[in-house]
C-alpha positions in Angstrom: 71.8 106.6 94.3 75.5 107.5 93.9 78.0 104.4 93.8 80.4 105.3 97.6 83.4 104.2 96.5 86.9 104.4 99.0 90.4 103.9 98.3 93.4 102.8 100.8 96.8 105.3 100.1 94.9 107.7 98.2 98.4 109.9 98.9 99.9 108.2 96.2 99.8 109.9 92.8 97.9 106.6 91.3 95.4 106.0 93.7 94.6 109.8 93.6 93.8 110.0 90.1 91.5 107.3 90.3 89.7 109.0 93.1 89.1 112.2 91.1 87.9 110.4 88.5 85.6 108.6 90.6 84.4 111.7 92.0 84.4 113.6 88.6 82.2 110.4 87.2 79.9 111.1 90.4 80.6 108.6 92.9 80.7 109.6 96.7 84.7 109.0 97.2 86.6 108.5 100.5 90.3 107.7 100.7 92.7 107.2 103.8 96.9 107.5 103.3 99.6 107.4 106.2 100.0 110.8 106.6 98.2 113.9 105.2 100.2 115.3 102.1 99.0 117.9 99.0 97.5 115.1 97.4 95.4 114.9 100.5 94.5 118.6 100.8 93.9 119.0 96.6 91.3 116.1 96.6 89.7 117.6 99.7 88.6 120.6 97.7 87.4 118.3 94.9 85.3 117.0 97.8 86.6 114.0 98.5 86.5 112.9 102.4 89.7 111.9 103.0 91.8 110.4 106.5 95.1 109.8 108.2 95.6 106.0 108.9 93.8 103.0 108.6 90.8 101.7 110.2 88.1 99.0 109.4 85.5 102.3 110.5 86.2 103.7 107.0 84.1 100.7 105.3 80.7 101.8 107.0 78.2 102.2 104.1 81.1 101.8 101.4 80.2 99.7 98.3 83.6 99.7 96.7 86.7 100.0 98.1 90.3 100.2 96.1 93.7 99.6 96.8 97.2 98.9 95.4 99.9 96.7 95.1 101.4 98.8 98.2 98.4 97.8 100.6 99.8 94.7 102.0 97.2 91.7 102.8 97.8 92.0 106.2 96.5 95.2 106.5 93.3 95.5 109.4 91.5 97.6 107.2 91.9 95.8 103.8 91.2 92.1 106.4 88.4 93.8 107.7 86.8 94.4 103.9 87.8 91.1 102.7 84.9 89.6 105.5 82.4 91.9 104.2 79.5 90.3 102.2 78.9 92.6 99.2 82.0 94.8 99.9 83.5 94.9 96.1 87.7 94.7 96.2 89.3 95.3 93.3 93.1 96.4 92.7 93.3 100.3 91.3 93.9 98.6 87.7 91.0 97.3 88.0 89.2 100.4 88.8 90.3 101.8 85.7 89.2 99.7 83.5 86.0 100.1 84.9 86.5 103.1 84.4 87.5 102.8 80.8 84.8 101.0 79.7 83.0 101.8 76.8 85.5 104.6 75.7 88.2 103.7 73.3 91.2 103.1 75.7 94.6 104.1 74.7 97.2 101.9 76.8 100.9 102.9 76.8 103.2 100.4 78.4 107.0 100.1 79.0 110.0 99.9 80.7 110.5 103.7 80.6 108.9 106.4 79.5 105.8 105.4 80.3 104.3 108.5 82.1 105.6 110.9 80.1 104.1 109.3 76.8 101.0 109.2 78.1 101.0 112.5 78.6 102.1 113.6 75.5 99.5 111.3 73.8 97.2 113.5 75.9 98.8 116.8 73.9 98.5 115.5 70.8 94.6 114.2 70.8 94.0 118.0 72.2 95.9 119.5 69.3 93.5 117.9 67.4 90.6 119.5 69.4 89.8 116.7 71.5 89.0 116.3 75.2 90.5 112.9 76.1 89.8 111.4 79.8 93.1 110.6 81.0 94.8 108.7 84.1 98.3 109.2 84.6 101.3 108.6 87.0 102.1 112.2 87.4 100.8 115.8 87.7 100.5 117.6 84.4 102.6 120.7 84.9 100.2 123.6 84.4 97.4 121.4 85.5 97.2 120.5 89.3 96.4 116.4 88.5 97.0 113.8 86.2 93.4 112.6 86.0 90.5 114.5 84.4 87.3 113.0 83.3 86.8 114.1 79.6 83.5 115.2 76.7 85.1 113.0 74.1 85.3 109.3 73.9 88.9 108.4 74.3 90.3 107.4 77.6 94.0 107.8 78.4 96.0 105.7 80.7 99.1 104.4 82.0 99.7 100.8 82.4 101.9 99.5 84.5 103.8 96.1 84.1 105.5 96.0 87.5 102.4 93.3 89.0 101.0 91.9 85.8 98.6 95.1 86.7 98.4 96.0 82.9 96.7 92.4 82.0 93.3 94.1 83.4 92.8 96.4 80.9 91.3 95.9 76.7 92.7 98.8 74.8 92.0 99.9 71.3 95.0 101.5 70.8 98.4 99.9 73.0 101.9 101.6 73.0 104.8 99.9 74.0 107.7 102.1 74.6 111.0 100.1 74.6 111.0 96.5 76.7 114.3 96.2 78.8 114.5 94.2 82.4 113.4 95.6 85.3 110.9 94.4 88.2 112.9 90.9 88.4 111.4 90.5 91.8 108.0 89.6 90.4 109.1 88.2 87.2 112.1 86.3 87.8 113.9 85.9 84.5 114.6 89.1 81.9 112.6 86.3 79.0 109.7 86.0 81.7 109.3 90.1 82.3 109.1 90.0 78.1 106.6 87.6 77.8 104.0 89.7 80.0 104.5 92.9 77.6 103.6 89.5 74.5 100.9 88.9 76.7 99.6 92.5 77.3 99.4 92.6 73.0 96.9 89.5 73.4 95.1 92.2 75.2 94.3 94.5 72.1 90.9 94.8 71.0 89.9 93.4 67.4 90.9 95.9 64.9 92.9 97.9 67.7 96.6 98.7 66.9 100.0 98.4 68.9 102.8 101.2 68.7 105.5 100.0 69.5 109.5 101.3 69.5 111.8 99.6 67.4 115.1 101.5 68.6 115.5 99.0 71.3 115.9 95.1 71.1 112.5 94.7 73.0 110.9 96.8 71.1 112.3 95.2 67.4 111.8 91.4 69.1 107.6 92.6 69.9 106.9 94.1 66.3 108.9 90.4 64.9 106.9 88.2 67.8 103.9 90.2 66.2 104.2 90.4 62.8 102.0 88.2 60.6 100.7 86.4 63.3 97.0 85.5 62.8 94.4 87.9 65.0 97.4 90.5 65.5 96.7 94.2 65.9 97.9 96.7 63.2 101.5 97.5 64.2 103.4 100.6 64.1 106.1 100.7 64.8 108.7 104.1 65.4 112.6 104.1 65.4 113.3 107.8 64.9 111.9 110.4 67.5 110.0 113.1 66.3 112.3 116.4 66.4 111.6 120.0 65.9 109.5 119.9 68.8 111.8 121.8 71.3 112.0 118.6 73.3 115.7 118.0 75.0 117.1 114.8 75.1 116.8 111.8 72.4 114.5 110.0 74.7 111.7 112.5 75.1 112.0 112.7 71.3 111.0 108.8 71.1 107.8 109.5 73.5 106.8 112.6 71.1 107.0 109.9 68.1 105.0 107.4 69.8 102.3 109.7 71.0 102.1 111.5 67.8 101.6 108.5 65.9 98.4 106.9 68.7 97.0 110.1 68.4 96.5 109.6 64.6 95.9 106.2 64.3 92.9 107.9 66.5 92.4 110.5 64.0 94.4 113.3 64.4 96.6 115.0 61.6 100.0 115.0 61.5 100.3 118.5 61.9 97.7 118.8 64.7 99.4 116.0 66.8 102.6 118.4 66.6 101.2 121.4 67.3 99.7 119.8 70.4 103.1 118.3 71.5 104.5 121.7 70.4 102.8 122.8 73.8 103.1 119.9 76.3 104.7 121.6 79.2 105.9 118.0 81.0 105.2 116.4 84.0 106.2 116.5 87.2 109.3 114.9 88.4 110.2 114.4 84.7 113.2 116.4 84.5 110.9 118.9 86.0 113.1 122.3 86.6 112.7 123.7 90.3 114.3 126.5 90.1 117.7 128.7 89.8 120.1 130.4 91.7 123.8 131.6 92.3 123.5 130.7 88.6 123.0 127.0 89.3 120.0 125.6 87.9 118.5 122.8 89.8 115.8 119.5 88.2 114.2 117.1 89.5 113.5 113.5 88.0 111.7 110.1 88.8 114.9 108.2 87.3 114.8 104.9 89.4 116.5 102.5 87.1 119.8 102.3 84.5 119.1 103.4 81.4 116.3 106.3 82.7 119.4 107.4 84.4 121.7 107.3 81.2 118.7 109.0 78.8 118.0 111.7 82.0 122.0 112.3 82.4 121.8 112.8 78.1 119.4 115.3 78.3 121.3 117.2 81.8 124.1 117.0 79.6 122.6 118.9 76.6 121.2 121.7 78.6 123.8 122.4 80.7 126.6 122.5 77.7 129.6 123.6 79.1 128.7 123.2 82.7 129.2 120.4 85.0 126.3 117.8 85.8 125.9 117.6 89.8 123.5 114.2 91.0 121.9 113.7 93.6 120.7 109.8 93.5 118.5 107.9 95.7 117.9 104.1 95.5 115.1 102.6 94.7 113.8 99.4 96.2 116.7 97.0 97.9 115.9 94.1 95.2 116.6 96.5 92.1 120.0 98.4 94.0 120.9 94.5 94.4 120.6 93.2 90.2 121.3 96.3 89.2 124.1 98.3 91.0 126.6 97.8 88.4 124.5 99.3 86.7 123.8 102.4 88.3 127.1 103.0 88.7 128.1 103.0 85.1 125.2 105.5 84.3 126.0 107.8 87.3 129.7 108.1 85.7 128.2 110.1 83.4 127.6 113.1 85.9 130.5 115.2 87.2 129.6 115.0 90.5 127.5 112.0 92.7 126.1 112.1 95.7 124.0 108.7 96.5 121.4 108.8 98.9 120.6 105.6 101.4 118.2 103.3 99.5 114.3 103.6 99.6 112.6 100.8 100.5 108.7 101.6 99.7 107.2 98.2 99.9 110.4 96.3 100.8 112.3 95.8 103.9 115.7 96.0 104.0 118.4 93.1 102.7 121.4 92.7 104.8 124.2 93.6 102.7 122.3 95.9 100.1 122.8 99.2 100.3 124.3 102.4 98.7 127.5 100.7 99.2 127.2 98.4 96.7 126.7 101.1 93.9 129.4 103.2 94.9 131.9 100.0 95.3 131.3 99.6 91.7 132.2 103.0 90.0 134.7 102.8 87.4 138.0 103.2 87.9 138.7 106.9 88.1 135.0 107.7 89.1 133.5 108.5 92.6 130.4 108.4 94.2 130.3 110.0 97.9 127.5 108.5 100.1 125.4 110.3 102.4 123.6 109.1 104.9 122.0 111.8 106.0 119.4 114.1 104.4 120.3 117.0 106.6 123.3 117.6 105.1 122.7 117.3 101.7 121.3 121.1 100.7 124.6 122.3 102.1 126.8 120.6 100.4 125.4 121.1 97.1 125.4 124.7 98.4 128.9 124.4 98.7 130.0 122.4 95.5 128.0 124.4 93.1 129.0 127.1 90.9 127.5 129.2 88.2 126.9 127.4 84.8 126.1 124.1 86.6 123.5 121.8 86.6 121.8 120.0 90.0 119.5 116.9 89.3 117.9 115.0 92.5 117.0 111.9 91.0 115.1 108.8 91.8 111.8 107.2 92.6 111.6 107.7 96.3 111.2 111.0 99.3 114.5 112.7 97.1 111.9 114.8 95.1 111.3 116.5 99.2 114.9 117.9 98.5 113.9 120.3 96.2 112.9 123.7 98.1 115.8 123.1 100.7 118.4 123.0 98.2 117.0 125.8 96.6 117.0 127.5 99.9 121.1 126.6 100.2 121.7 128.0 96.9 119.7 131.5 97.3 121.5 131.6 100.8 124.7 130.8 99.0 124.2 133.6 96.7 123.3 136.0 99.4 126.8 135.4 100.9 128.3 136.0 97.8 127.1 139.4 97.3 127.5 140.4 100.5 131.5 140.0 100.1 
């Protein structure tokens, strides 16, 4: 009989790749989100039974249920499975590496890039002919999902260091992008966040490898920490990206190098890991273009944290050449706006324009004194940053400060990304007026 599985905020891109998984693997899936969304409506025709809210009725005749780090203990539904005798709970990481098991599991880890490496690990193992299972943090532009449940035996995934969530899983082959400092609220110290990725290497199977990037400090201190210590995976490591590749920005060059090289330490030629990232279309809100008009070409990307911001900015810079760079930043998280808002407001500078959105809270609530404020406050000298606090408003003026040759980016990891078609709107309106003059 068919395992029935249910997961709490199967809306979130996560939570919904596990679910088609589950579902593609043959389990009877159920999920339940806040609101009803495309994620909702896409895993609806996979035949998943989804719901709006949360209610302890959605555990009848459920033998599994999965959640994230977003579901908060209080929650009625997730009390109300906690009392159940035989009710399995188990965090989504979890439920991958369940998932996971018995394939050889390639792992990429982090600070940034994570998503968009693991999708171009994906590319390469299929420019080798493969058909990799995958789980990743995005949609796969051309593809409708970041999660598909594959012939061969190699198994894809994201791992994510923001909870220690990436200690669950045993891969054969790890990749470990660049190490900065981020998620201090869970970690604490920058040396304690560091010592988790040391501790995710302890997590590599015998005879399993670790690619890691050398091209940051975190990176070069790993491979050292590593390096001819009894037990320790085969390391490769990467400082040069690999080019030629029609990639824009050094960064995404970096993530083609690191994928290229997992996908033949699995096999894979040379020249078929290339020819597979000489296809990969991107992900979604991975400087994702959404469209153009009045000659204004308008992106979208996930950028939540310095030195994303600084490598996304690079790359916005580069295509636009000589047109101006127009942002549109949102917050993330009131803990991270507070360490980090310095920060932000010495990558922003980069961008001609800057329009800063009020901070999105997700899982937090708000801190008194932590806001958008504090990021424009800090601009450099010369440098400003104009504050909006309403999302109304914002299509317009972009509308308005716009012109032909330039470059619009909404950036960030929160609702920003819900900017997109009304901005688009402004500026095909905008161009309508024009013509009509």
């Amino acid at each position: 009989m068919p395992e029935s599985v249910h997961l709490m905020g199967v809306g979130g891109v996560g939570m919904a790749a596990i679910a088609e998984l589950e579902a593609g693997r043959g389990a009877v899936v159920s999920g339940c989100d806040g609101s009803d969304s495309p994620a909702l409506a896409r895993l609806r025709a996979l035949g998943v039974t989804t719901s709006v809210g949360h209610c302890p009725t959605h555990l009848d005749g459920i033998g599994r249920l999965v959640i994230s780090s977003a579901i908060k203990p209080d929650n009625a539904e997730l009390v109300a499975a906690r009392e159940r005798d035989g009710l399995v709970v188990e965090h989504r990481s979890r439920a991958l590496a369940r998932i996971a098991e018995g394939r050889r599991l390639v792992a990429v880890a982090g600070t940034h890039g994570k998503t968009t490496t693991s999708a171009m690990v994906v590319a390469a193992l299929e420019g080798a002919g493969t058909d990799p299972s995958y789980a990743i943090g995005s949609t796969l532009v051309g593809r409708g999902s970041g999660a598909h449940i594959g012939a061969d035996d190699v198994m894809v995934i994201e791992a994510d260091e923001s909870d220690e969530s990436f200690f669950n899983y045993s891969p054969l082959v790890a990749v470990v992008t660049n190490i900065g400092v981020d998620h201090l609220d869970h970690y604490g110290t920058p040396e304690a966040y560091f010592a988790a990725f040391r501790r995710f290497t302890e997590r590599i199977r015998p005879g399993g490898a670790l690619i890691v990037g050398t091209s940051d400090e975190g990176g070069a201190r790993l491979a050292g920490w590593l390096e001819g210590r009894p037990g320790a995976p085969q390391i490769v490591v990467y400082e040069e990206g690999w080019t030629g590749l029609g990639l824009v920005g050094r960064h995404l060059e970096l993530d083609a190098a690191a994928a290229g090289l997992a996908a033949e330490w699995l096999g894979a030629s040379r020249a078929e890991a290339r020819a597979g990232l000489s296809r990969f279309a991107g992900t979604a809100r991975r400087f994702e273009a959404r469209g153009e008009a009045n000659g204004v070409s308008l992106f979208d990307d996930y950028a939540h944290h310095p030195d994303e911001i600084s490598a996304t900015l690079a790359a916005a810079r580069e295509r636009v050449g000589a047109g101006r760079v127009l942002v549109v930043f949102q917050p993330h998280l009131y803990s991270r706006t507070e360490q980090f808002a310095a920060g932000f407001a010495a990558a922003l500078a980069a961008a001609d324009v800057i329009w800063l959105l009020d901070v999105y809270g997700a899982r937090e609530d708000p801190k008194p004194g932590v806001d958008s404020g504090l990021i424009a406050a800090a601009m450099p000298a010369g440098r400003e940053a104009v504050w909006l606090r309403d999302f109304a408003t914002v299509p317009g003026l972009v509308a308005a400060g716009a012109k032909p040759g330039d470059l619009v980016l909404t950036m960030g990891a929160g609702d920003v990304t819900s900017l997109g078609q009304p901005i688009m709107a402004a500026l095909t309106a905008r161009q309508r007026e024009i013509q009509d003059q």
